[in-house]
PDB file of N, CA, C, O and CB in Angstrom:
ATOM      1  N   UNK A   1      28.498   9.704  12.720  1.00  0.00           N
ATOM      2  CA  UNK A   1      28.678   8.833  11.577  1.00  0.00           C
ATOM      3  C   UNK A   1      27.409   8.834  10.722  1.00  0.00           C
ATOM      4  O   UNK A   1      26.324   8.660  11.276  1.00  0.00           O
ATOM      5  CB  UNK A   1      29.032   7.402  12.034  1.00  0.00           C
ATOM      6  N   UNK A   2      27.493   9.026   9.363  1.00  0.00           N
ATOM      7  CA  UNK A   2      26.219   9.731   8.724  1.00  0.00           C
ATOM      8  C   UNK A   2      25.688   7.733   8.109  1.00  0.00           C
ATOM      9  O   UNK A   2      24.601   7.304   7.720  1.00  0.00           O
ATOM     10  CB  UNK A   2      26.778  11.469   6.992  1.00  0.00           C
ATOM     11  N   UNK A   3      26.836   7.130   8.269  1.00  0.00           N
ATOM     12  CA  UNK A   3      26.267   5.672   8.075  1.00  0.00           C
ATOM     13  C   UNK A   3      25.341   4.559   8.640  1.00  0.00           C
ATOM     14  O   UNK A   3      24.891   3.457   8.327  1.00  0.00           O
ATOM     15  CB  UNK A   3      27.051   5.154   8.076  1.00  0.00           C
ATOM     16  N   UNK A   4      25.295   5.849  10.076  1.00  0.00           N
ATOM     17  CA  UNK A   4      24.005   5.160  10.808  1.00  0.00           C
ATOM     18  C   UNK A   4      22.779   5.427  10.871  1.00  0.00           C
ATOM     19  O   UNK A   4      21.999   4.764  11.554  1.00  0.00           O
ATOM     20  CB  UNK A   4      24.074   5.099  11.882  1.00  0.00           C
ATOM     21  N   UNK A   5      22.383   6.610  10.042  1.00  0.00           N
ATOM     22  CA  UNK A   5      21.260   7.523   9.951  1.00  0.00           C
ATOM     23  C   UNK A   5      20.551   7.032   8.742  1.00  0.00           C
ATOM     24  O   UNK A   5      20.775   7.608   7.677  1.00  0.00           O
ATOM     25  CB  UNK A   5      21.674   9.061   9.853  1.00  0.00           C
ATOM     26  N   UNK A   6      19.788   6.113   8.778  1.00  0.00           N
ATOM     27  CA  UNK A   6      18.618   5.387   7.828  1.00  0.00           C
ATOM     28  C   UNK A   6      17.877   6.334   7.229  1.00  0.00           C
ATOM     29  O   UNK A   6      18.713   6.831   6.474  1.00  0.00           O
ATOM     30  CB  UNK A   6      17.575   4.462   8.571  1.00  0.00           C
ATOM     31  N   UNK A   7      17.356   6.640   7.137  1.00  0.00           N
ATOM     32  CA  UNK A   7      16.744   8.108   7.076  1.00  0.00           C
ATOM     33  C   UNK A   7      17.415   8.724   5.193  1.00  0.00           C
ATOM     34  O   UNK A   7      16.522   8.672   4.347  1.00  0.00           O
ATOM     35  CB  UNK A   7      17.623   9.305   8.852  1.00  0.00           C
ATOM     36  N   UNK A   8      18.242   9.024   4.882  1.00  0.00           N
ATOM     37  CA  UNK A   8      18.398   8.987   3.577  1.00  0.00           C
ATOM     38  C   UNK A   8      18.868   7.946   2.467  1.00  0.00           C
ATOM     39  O   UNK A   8      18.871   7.992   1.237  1.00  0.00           O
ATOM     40  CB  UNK A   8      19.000   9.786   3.521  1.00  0.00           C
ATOM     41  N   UNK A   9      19.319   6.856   3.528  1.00  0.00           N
ATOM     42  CA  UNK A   9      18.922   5.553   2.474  1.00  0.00           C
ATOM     43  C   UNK A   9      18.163   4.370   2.533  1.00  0.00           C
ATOM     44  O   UNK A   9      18.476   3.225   2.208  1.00  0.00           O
ATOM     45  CB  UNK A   9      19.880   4.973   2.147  1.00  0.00           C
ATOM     46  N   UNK A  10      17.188   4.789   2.966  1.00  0.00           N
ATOM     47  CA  UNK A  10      16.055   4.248   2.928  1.00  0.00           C
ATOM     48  C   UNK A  10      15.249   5.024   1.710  1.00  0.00           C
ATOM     49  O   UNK A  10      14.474   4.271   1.120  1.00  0.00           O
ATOM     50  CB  UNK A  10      15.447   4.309   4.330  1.00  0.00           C
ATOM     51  N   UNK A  11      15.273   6.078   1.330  1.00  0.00           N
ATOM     52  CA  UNK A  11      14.938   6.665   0.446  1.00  0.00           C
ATOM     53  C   UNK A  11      15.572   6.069  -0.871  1.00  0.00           C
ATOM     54  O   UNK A  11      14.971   5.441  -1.743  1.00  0.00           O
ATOM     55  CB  UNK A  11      15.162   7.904   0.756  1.00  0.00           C
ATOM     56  N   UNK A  12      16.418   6.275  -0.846  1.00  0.00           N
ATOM     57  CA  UNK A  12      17.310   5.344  -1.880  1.00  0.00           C
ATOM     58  C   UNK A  12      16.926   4.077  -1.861  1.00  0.00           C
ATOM     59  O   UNK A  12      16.616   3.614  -2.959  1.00  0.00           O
ATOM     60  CB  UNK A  12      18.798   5.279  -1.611  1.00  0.00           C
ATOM     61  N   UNK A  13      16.861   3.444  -1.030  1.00  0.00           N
ATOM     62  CA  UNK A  13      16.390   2.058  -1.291  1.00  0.00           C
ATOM     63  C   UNK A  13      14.634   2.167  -2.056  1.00  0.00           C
ATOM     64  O   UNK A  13      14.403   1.581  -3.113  1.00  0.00           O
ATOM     65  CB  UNK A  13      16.438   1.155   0.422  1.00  0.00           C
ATOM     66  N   UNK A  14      13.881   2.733  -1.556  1.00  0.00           N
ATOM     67  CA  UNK A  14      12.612   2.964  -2.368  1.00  0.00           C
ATOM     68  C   UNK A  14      12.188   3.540  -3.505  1.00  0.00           C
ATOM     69  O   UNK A  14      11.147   3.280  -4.108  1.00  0.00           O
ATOM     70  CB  UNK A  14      12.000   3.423  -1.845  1.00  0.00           C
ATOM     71  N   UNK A  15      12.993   4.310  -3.781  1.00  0.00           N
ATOM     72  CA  UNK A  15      13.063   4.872  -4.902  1.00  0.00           C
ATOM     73  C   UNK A  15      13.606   3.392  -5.954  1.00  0.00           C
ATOM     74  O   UNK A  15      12.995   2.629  -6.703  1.00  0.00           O
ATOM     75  CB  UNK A  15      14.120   6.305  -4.733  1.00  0.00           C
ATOM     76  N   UNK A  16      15.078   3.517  -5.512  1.00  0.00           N
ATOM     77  CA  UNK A  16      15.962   2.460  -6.604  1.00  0.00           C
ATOM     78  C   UNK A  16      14.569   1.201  -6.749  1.00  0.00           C
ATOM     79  O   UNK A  16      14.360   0.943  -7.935  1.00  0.00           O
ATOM     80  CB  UNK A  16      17.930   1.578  -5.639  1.00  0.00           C
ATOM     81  N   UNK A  17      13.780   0.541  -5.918  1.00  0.00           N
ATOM     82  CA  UNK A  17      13.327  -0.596  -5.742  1.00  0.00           C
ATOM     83  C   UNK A  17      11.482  -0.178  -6.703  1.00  0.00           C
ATOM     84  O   UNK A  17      10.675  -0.930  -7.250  1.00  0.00           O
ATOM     85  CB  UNK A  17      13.474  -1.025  -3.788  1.00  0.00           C
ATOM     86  N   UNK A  18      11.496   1.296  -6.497  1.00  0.00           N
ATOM     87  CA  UNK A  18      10.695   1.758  -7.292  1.00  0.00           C
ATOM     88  C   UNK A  18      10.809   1.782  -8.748  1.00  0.00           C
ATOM     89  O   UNK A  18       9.827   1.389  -9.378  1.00  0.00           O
ATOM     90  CB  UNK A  18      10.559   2.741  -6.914  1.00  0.00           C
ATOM     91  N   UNK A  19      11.949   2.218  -9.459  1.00  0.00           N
ATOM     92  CA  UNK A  19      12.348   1.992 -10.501  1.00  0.00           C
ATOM     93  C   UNK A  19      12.577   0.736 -10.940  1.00  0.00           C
ATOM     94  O   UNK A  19      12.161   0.563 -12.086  1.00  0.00           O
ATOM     95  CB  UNK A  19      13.156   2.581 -10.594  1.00  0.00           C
ATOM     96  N   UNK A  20      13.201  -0.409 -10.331  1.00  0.00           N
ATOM     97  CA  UNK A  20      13.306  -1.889 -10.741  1.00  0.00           C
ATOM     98  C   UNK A  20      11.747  -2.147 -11.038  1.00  0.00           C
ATOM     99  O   UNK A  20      11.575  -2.751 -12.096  1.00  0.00           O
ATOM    100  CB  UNK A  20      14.014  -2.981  -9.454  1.00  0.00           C
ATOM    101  N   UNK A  21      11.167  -1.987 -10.690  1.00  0.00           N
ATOM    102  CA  UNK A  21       9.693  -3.021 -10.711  1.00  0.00           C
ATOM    103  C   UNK A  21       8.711  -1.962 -11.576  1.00  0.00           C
ATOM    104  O   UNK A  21       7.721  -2.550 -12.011  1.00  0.00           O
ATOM    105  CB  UNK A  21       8.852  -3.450  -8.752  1.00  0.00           C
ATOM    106  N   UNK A  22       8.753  -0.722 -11.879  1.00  0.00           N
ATOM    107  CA  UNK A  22       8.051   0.042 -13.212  1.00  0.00           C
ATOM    108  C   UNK A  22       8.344   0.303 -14.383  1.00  0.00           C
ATOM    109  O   UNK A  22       7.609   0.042 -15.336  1.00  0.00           O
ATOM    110  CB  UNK A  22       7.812   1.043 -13.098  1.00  0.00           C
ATOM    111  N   UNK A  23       9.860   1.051 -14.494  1.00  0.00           N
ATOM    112  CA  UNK A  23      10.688   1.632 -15.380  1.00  0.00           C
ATOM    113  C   UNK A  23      11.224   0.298 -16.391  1.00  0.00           C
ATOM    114  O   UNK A  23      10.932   0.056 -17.562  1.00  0.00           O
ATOM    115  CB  UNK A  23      11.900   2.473 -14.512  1.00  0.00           C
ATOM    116  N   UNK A  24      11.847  -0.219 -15.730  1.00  0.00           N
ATOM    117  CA  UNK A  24      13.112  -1.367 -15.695  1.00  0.00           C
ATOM    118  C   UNK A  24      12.191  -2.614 -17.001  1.00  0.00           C
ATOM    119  O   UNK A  24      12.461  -2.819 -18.184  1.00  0.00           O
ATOM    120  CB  UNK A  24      13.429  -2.289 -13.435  1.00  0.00           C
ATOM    121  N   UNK A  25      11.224  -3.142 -16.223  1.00  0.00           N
ATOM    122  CA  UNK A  25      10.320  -4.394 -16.785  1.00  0.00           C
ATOM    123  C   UNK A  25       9.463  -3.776 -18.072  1.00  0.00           C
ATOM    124  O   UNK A  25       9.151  -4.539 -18.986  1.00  0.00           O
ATOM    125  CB  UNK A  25       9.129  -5.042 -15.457  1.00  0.00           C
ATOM    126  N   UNK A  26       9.051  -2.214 -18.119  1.00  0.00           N
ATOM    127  CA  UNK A  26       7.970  -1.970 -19.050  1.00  0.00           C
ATOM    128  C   UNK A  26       9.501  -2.316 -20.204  1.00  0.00           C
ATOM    129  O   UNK A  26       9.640  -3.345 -20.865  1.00  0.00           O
ATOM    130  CB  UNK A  26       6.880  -0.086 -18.956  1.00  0.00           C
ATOM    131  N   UNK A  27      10.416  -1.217 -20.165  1.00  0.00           N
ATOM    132  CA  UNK A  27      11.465  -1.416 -20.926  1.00  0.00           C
ATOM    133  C   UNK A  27      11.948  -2.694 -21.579  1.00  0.00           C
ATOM    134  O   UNK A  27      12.246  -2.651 -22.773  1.00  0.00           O
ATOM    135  CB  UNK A  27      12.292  -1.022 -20.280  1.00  0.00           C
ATOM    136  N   UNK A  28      12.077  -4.092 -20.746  1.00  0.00           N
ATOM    137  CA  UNK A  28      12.159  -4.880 -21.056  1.00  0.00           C
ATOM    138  C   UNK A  28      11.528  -6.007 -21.760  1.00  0.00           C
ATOM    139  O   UNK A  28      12.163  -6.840 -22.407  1.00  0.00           O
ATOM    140  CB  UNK A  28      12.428  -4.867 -20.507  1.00  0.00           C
ATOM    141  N   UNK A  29      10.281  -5.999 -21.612  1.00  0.00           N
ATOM    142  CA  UNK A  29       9.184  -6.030 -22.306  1.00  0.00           C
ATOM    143  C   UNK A  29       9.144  -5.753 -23.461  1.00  0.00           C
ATOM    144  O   UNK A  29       9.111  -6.759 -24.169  1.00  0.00           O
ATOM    145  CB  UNK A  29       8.448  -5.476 -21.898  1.00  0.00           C
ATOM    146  N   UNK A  30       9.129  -4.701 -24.063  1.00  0.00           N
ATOM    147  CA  UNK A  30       8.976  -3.761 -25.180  1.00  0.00           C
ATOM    148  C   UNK A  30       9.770  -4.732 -26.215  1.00  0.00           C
ATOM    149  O   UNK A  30       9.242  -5.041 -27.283  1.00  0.00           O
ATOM    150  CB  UNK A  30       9.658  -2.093 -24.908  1.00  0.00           C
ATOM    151  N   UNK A  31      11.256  -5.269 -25.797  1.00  0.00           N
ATOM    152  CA  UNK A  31      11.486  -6.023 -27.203  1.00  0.00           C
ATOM    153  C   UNK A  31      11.089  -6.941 -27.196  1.00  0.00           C
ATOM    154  O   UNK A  31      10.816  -7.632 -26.215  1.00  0.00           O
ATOM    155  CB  UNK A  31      12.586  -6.279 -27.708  1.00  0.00           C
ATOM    156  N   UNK A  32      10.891  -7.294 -28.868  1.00  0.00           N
ATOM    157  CA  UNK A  32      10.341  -9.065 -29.028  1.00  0.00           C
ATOM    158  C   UNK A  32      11.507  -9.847 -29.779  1.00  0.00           C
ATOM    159  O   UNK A  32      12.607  -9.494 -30.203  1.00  0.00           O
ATOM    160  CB  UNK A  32       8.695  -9.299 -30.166  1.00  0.00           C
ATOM    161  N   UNK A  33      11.109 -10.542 -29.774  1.00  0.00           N
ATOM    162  CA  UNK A  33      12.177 -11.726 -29.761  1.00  0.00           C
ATOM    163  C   UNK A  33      12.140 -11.754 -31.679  1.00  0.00           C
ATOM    164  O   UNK A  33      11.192 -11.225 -32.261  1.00  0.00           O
ATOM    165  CB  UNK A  33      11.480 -13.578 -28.674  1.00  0.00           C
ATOM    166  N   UNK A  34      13.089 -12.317 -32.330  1.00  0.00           N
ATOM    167  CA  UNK A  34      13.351 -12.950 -33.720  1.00  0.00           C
ATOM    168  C   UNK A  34      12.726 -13.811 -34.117  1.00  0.00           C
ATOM    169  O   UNK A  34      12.106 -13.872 -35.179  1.00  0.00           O
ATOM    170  CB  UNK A  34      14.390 -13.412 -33.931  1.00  0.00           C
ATOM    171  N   UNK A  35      12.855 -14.812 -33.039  1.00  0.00           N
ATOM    172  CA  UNK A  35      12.295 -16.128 -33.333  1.00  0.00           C
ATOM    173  C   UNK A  35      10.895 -16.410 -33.093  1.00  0.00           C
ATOM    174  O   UNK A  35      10.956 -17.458 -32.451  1.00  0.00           O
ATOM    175  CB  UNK A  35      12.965 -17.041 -32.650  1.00  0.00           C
ATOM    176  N   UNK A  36       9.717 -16.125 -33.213  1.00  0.00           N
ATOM    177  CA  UNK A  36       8.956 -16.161 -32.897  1.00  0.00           C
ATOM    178  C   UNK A  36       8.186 -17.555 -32.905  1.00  0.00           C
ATOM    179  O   UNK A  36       7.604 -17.766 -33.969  1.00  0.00           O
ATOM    180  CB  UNK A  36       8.683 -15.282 -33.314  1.00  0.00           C
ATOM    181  N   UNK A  37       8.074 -18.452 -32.035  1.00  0.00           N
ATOM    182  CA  UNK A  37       7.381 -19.984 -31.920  1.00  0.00           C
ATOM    183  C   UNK A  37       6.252 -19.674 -32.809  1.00  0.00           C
ATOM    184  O   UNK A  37       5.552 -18.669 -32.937  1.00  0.00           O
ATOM    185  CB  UNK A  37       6.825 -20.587 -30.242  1.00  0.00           C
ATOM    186  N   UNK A  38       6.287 -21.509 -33.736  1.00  0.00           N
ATOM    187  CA  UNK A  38       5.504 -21.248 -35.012  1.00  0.00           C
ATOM    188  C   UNK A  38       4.574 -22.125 -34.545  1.00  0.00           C
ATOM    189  O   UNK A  38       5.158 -23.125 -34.125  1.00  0.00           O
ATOM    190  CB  UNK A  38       6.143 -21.531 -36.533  1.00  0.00           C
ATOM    191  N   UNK A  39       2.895 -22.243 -34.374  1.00  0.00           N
ATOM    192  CA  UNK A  39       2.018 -23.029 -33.655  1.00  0.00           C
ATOM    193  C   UNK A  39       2.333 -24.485 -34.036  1.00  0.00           C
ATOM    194  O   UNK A  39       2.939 -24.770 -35.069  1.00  0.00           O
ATOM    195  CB  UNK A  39       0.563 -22.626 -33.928  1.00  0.00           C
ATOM    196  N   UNK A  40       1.946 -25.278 -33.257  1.00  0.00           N
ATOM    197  CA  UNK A  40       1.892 -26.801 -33.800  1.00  0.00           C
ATOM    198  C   UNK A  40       1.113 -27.281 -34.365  1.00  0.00           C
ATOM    199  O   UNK A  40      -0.035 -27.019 -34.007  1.00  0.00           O
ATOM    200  CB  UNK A  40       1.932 -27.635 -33.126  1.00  0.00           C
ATOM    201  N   UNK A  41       1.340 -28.429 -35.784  1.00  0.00           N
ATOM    202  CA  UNK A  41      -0.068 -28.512 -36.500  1.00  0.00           C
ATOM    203  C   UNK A  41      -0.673 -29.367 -35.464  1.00  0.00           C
ATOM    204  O   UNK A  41      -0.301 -29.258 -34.296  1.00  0.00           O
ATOM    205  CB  UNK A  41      -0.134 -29.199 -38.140  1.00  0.00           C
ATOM    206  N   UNK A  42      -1.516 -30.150 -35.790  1.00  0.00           N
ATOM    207  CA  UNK A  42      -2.652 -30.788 -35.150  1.00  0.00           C
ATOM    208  C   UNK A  42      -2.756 -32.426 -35.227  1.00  0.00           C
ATOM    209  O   UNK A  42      -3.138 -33.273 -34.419  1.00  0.00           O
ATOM    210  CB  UNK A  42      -3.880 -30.175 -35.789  1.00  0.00           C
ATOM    211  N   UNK A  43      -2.066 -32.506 -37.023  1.00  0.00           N
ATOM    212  CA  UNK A  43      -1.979 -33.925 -37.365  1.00  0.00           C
ATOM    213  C   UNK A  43      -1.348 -34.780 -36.713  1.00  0.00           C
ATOM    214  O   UNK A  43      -0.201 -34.533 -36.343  1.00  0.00           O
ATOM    215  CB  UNK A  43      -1.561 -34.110 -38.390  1.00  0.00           C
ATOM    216  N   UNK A  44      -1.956 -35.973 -36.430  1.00  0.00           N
ATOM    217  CA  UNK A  44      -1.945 -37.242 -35.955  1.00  0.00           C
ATOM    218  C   UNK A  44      -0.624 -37.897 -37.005  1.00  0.00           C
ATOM    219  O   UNK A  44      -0.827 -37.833 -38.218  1.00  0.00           O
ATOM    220  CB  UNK A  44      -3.612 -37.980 -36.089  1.00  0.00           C
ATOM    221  N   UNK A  45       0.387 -38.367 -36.629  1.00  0.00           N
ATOM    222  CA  UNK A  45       1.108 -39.356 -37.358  1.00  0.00           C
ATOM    223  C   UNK A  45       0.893 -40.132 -37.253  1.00  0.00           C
ATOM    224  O   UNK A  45       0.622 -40.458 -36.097  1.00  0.00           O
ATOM    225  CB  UNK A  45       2.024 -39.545 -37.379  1.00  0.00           C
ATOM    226  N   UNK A  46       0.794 -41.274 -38.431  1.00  0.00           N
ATOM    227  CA  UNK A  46       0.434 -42.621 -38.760  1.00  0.00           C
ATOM    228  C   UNK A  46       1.404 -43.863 -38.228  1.00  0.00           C
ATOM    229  O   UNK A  46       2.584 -43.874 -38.576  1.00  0.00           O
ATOM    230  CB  UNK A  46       0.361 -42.640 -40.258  1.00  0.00           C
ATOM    231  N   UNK A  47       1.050 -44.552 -37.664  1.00  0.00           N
ATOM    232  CA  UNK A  47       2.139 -45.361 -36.838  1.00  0.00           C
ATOM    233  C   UNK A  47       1.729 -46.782 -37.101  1.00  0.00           C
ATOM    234  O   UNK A  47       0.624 -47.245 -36.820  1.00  0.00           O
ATOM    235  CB  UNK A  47       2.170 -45.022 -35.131  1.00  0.00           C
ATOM    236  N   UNK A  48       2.656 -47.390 -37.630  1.00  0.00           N
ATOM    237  CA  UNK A  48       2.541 -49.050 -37.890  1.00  0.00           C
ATOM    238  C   UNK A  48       2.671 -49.725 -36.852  1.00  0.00           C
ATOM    239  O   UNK A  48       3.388 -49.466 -35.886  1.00  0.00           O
ATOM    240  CB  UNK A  48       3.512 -49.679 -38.770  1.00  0.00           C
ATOM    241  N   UNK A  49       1.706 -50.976 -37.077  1.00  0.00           N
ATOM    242  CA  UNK A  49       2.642 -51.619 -36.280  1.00  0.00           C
ATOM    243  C   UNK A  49       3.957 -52.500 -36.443  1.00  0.00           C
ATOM    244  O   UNK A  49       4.332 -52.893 -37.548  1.00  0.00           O
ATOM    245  CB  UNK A  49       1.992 -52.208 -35.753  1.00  0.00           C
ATOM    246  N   UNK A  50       4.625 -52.779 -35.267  1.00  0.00           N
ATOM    247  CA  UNK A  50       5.708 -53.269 -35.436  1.00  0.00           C
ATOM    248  C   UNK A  50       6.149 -54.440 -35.383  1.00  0.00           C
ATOM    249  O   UNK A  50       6.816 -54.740 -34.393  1.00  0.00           O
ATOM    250  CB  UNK A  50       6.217 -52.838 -34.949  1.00  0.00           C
ATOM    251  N   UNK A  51       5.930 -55.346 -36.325  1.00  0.00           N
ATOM    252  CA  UNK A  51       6.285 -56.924 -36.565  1.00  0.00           C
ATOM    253  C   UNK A  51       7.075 -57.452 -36.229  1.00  0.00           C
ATOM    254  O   UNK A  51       7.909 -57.582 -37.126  1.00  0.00           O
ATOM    255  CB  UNK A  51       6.442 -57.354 -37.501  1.00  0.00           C
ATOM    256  N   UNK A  52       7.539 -58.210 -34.725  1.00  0.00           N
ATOM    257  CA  UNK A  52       9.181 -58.909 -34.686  1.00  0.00           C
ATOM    258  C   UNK A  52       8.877 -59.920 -35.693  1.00  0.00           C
ATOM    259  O   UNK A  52       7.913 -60.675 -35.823  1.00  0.00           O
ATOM    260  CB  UNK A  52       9.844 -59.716 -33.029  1.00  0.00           C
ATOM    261  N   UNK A  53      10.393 -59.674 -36.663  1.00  0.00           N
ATOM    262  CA  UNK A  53      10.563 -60.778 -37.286  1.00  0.00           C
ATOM    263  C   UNK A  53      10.932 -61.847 -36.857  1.00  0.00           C
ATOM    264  O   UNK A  53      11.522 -62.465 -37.744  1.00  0.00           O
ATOM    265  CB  UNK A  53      11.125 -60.652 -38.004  1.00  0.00           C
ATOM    266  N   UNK A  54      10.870 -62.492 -35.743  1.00  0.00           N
ATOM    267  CA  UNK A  54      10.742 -64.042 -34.894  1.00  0.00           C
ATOM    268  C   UNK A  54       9.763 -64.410 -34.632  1.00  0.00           C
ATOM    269  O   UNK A  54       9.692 -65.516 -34.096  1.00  0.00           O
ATOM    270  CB  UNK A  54      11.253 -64.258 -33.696  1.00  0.00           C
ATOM    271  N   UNK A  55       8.584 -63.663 -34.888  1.00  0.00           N
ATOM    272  CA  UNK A  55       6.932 -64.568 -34.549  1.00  0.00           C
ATOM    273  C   UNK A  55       6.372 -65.022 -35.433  1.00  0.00           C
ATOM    274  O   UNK A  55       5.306 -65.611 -35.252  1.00  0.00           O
ATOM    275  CB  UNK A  55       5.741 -63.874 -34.019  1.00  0.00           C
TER     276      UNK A  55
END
């Protein structure tokens, strides 16, 4: 039974597991996105205070 003989897929498994983690990620990487996040300003908003009208 050639399904018990590790030996050529184990190769396959290192290889395939070789390609996921070099090939696969540089590729994926490479595109950038549309939307690109626009920095946040810095300014402080001005905040009142808040008067109950019962005191």
């Amino acid at each position: 039974m050639p399904q018990l003989n590790p030996a050529p897929w184990f190769v396959i498994l290192l290889f395939s597991w070789l390609i996921f983690l070099t090939i696969i990620p540089t590729k994926v990487l490479n595109h950038t996105s549309p939307n690109e996040p626009a920095p946040l300003t810095a300014e402080k908003h001005k905040t009142q205070p808040w008067d109950w009208p019962w005191q």
